[in-house]
MARVEX-414274 format. One record per residue (C-alpha): residue number from 1; residue in three letters; x, y, z. Coordinates in steps of 0.25 Angstrom, whole numbers. Example, Ala and Ser with C-alpha at 12.3 -4.5 7.8 and 13.67 -1.06 7.14 Angstrom:
REC   n res  east north    up
REC   1 ala    49   -18    31
REC   2 ser    55    -4    29
This chain:
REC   n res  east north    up
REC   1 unk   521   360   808
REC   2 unk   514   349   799
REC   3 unk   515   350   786
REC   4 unk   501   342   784
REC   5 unk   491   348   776
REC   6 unk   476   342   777
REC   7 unk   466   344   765
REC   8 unk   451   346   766
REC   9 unk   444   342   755
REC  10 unk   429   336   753
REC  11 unk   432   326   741
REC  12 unk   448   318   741
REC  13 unk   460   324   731
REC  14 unk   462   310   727
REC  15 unk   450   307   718
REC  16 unk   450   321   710
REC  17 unk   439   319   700
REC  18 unk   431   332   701
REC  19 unk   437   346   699
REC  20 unk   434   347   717
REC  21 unk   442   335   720
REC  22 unk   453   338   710
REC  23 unk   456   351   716
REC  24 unk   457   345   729
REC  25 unk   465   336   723
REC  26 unk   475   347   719
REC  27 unk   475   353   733
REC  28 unk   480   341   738
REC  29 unk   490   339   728
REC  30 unk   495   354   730
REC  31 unk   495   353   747
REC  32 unk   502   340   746
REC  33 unk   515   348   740
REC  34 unk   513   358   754
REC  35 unk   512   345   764
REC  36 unk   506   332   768
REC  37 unk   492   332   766
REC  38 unk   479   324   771
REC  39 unk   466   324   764
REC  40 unk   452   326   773
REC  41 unk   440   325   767
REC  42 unk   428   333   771
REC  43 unk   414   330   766
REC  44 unk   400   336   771
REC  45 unk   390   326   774
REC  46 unk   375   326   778
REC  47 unk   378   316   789
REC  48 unk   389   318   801
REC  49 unk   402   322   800
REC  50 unk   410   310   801
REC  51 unk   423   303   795
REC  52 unk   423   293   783
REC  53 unk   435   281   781
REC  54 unk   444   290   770
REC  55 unk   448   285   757
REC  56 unk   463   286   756
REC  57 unk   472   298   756
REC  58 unk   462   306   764
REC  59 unk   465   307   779
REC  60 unk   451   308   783
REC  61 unk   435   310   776
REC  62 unk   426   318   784
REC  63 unk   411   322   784
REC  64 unk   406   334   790
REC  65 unk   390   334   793
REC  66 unk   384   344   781
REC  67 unk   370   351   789
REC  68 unk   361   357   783
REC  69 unk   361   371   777
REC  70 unk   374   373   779
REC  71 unk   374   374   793
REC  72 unk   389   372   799
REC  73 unk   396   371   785
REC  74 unk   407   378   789
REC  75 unk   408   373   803
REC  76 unk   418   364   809
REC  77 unk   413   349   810
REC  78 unk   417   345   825
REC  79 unk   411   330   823
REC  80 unk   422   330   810
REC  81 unk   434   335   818
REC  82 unk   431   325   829
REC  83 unk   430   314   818
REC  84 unk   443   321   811
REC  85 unk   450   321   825
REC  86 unk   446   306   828
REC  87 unk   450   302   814
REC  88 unk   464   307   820
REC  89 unk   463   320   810
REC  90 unk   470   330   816
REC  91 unk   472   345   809
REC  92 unk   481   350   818
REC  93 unk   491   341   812
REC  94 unk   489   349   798
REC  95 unk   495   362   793
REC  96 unk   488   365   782
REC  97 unk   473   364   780
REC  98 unk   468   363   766
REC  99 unk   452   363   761
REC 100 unk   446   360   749
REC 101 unk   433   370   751
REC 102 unk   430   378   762
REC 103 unk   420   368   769
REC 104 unk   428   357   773
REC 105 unk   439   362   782
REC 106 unk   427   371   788
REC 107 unk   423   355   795
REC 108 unk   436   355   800
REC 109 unk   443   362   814
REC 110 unk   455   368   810
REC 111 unk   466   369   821
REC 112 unk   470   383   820
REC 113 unk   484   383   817
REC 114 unk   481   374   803
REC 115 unk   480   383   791
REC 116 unk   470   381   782
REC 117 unk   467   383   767
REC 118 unk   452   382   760
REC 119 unk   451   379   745
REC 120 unk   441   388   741
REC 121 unk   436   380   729
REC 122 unk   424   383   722
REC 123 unk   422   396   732
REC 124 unk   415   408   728
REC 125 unk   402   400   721
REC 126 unk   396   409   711
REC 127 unk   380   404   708
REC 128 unk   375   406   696
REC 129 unk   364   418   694
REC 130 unk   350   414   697
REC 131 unk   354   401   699
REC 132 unk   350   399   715
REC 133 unk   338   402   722
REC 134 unk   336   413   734
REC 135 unk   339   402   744
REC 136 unk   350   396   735
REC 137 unk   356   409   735
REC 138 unk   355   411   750
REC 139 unk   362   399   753
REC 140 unk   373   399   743
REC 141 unk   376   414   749
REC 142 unk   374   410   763
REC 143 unk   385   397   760
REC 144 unk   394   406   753
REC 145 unk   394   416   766
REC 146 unk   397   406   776
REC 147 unk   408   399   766
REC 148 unk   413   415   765
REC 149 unk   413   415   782
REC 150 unk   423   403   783
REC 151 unk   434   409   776
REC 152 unk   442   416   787
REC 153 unk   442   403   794
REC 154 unk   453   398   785
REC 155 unk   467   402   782
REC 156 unk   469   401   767
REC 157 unk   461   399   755
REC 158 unk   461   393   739
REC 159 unk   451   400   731
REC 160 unk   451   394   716
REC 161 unk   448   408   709
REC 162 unk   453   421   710
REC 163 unk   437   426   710
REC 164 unk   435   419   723
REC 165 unk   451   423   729
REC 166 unk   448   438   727
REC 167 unk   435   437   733
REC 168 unk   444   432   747
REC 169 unk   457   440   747
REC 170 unk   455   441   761
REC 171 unk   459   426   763
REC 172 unk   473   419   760
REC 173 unk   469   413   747
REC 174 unk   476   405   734
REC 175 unk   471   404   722
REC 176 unk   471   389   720
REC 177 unk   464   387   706
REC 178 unk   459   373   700
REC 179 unk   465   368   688
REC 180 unk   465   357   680
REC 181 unk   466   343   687
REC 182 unk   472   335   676
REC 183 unk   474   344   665
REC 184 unk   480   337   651
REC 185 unk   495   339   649
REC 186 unk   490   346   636
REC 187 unk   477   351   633
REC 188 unk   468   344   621
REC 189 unk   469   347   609
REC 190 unk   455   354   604
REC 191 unk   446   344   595
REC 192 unk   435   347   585
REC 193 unk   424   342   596
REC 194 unk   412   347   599
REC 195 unk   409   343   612
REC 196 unk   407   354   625
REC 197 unk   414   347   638
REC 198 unk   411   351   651
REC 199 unk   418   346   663
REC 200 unk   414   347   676
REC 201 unk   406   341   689
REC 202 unk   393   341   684
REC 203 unk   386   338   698
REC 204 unk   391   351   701
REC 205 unk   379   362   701
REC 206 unk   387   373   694
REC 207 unk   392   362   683
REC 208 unk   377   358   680
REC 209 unk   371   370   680
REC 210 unk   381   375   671
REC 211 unk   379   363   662
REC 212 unk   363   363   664
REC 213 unk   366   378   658
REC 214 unk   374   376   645
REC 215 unk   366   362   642
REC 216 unk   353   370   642
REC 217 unk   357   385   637
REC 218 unk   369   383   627
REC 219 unk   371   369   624
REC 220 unk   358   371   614
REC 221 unk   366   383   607
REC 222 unk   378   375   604
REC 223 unk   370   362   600
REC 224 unk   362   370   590
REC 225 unk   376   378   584
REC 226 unk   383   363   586
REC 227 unk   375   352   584
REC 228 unk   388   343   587
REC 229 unk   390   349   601
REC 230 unk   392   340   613
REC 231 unk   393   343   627
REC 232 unk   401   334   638
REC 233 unk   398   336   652
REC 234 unk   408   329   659
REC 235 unk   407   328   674
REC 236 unk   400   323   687
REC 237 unk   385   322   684
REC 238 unk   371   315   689
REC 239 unk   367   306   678
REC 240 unk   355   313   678
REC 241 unk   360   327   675
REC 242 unk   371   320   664
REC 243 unk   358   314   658
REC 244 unk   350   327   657
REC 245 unk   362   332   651
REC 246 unk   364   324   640
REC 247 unk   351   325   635
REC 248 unk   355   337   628
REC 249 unk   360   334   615
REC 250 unk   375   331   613
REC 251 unk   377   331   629
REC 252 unk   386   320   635
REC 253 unk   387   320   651
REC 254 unk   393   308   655
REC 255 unk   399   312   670
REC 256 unk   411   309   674
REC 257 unk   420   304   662
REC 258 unk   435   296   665
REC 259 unk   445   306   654
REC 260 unk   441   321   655
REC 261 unk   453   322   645
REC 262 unk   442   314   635
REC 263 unk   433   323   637
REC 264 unk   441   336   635
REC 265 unk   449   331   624
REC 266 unk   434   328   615
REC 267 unk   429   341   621
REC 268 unk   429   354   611
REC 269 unk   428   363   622
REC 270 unk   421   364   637
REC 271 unk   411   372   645
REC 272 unk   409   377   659
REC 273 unk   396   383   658
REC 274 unk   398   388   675
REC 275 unk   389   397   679
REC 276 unk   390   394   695
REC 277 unk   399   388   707
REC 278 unk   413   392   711
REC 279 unk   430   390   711
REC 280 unk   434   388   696
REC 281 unk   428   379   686
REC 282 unk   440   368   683
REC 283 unk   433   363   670
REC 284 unk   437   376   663
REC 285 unk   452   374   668
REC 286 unk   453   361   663
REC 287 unk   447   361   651
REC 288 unk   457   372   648
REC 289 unk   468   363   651
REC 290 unk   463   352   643
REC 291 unk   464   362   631
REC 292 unk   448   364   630
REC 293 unk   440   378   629
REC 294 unk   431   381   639
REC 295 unk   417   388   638
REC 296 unk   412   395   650
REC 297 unk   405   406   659
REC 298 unk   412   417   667
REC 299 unk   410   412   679
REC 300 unk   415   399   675
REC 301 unk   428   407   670
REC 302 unk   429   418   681
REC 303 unk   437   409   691
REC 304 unk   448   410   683
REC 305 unk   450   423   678
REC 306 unk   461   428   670
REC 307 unk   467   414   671
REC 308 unk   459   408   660
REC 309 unk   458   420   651
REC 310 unk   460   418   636
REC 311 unk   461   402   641
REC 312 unk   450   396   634
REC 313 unk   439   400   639
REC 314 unk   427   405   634
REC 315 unk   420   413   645
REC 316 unk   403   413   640
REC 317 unk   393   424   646
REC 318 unk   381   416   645
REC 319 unk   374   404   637
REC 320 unk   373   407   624
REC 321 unk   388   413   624
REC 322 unk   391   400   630
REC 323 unk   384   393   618
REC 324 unk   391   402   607
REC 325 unk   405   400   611
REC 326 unk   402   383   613
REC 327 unk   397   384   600
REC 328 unk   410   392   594
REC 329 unk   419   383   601
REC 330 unk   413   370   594
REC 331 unk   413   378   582
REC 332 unk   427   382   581
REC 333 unk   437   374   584
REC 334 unk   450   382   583
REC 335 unk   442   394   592
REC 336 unk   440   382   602
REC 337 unk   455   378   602
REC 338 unk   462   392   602
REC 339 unk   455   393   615
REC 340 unk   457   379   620
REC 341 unk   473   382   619
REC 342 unk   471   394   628
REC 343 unk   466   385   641
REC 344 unk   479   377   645
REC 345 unk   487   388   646
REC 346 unk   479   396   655
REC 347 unk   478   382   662
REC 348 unk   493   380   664
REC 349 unk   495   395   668
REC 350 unk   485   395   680
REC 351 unk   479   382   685
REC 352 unk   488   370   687
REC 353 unk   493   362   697
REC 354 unk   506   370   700
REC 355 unk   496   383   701
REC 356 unk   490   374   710
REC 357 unk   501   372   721
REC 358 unk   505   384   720
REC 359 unk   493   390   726
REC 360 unk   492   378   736
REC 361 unk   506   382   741
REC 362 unk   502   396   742
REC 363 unk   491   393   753
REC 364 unk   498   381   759
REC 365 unk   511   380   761
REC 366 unk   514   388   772
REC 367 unk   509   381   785
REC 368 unk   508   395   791
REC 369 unk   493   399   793
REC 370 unk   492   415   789
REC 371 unk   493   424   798
């Protein structure tokens, strides 16, 4: 039997910027260990499915046509098979199956006897209360349904949290946690700042609305107890929105910066004001590992469970709690540190690259599909 294994994926592992494309990234590191492996890219688009020239390192880059309200979503795309097929793609010549989301390899047509796993990421979205409309709701539901409906089809799955695996314990599952990317080889020392960092997509709707939250419910709490507060939002933004932003007083949102070990060694401590969306928040692992505390909600902390207890975390139940302990941590720099010292370990114990391939391997190194 091969030994070749072919990854799905909507975005390259060989340009890891975003949190998405990093743990891609990693799953392709980990399955190169289990066999050869080829990269197929897999994008919606509004126009027909079709293949595009690829850029290097990627076997072949596909579009399958996107229409309207979902309709077919989940179906196999027969004109992107004959385009796979005459690009000389063949899947019958892979053992292994591997797909970053549950859409992608939903385009492809499987043989029968290649085994397949789905990386589950960000399943299990949670929207926050009041924030949809009736037909909002309706649709968010009806998507999650049909996503549910797919999940016999396939042979194996990663889910990124124990919330969302011991919701499916019908299914053959690993628990394949992000971690940090490129964590320092030791964590920063803390410093007497006094600037808030938040790290993160910021084009991403949970991101912004959990931004748009704390800007305009706490961040006027902690400038009046701290008039020298400052608040860094780094990340992926419209100008517009980074504009709006930095009208607030002492806010810098500059986007995308070149050294994130610049912004987290100045930082005093970090946010995660989430309040929505699924999978696991990477911003809170890796500000832990860069030795920095972190300020979040419970559902921003829930994916991680008795992992990151007593790690550094302090866990708010709304926005003026928020605002207090932002406010305590500026104020008090040895409380700030004795919890900043918590986070690496927990980081080290749990979610690293050896946890990693080791959950890899447990779904995907047997070429035996289960019986």
């Amino acid at each position: 039997m091969s030994n070749r294994i072919l990854l799905v994926s909507p975005a390259s592992p060989f340009s890891p910027r975003s949190g998405a494309q990093q743990r891609t990234a990693l799953l392709h590191e980990a399955l190169r260990t289990r066999g050869d492996v080829d990269v197929l890219l897999i994008e919606p688009t509004a126009g027909p499915s079709r293949l595009v020239p690829p850029k290097p390192g990627i076997l072949a880059h596909g579009y399958w046509h996107q229409r309207s309200f979902g309709i077919g979503k989940f179906k196999p795309d027969r004109a992107l098979d004959l385009a796979l097929r005459a690009d000389g793609v063949d899947l019958t010549r892979y053992r292994l199956v591997v797909s970053r989301y549950l859409n992608p390899i939903s385009k492809l047509l499987i043989p029968p006897d290649v085994r397949t796993v789905v990386d589950l990421d960000d399943w299990g979205y949670h929207y926050a209360p009041g924030a949809l409309a009736l037909a909002a709701q309706f649709k968010s539901r009806y998507a999650a349904w049909l996503a549910q409906r797919q999940l016999k089809r396939f042979d194996a799955y990663f889910f990124v949290s124990r919330r969302d695996q011991f919701r499916h314990l019908d299914l053959q599952s690993a628990l394949l946690p992000n971690i940090p990317y490129s964590p320092p080889a030791l964590p920063f020392p803390q410093t007497g700042s006094s600037t808030l960092l938040f790290v993160g997509s910021l084009w991403y709707a949970p991101n912004r609305k959990g931004i748009d939250r704390f800007l305009s419910r706490c961040w006027p709490l902690i400038k009046a107890a701290c008039t020298h507060a400052r608040l860094l939002l780094v990340g992926t933004a419209p100008p517009a929105v980074r504009q709006a932003w930095e009208r607030h007083p002492g806010v810098s949102a500059p986007g995308f910066v070149d050294s994130l070990e610049d912004a987290y060694r100045n930082a005093a401590f970090t946010i995660a004001p989430i309040y929505s969306g699924g999978g696991t928040n990477i911003k809170i692992l890796e500000s832990l590992a860069y030795g920095r505390a972190c300020v979040t909600t419970s559902h921003g902390a829930d994916a991680f469970g008795a992992d990151l207890e007593n790690a550094g975390l302090a866990i708010v139940k709304d926005d003026a709690a928020f605002a207090r302990q932002c406010t305590a941590w500026l104020t008090n720099i040895d409380n700030r540190r004795g919890e900043a010292e918590k986070g690496p370990t927990a980081i080290k114990r749990h979610f690293t690259r050896t946890v990693f391939h080791e959950q890899v391997a447990l779904l995907c190194a047997s070429p035996v599909r289960p019986g």
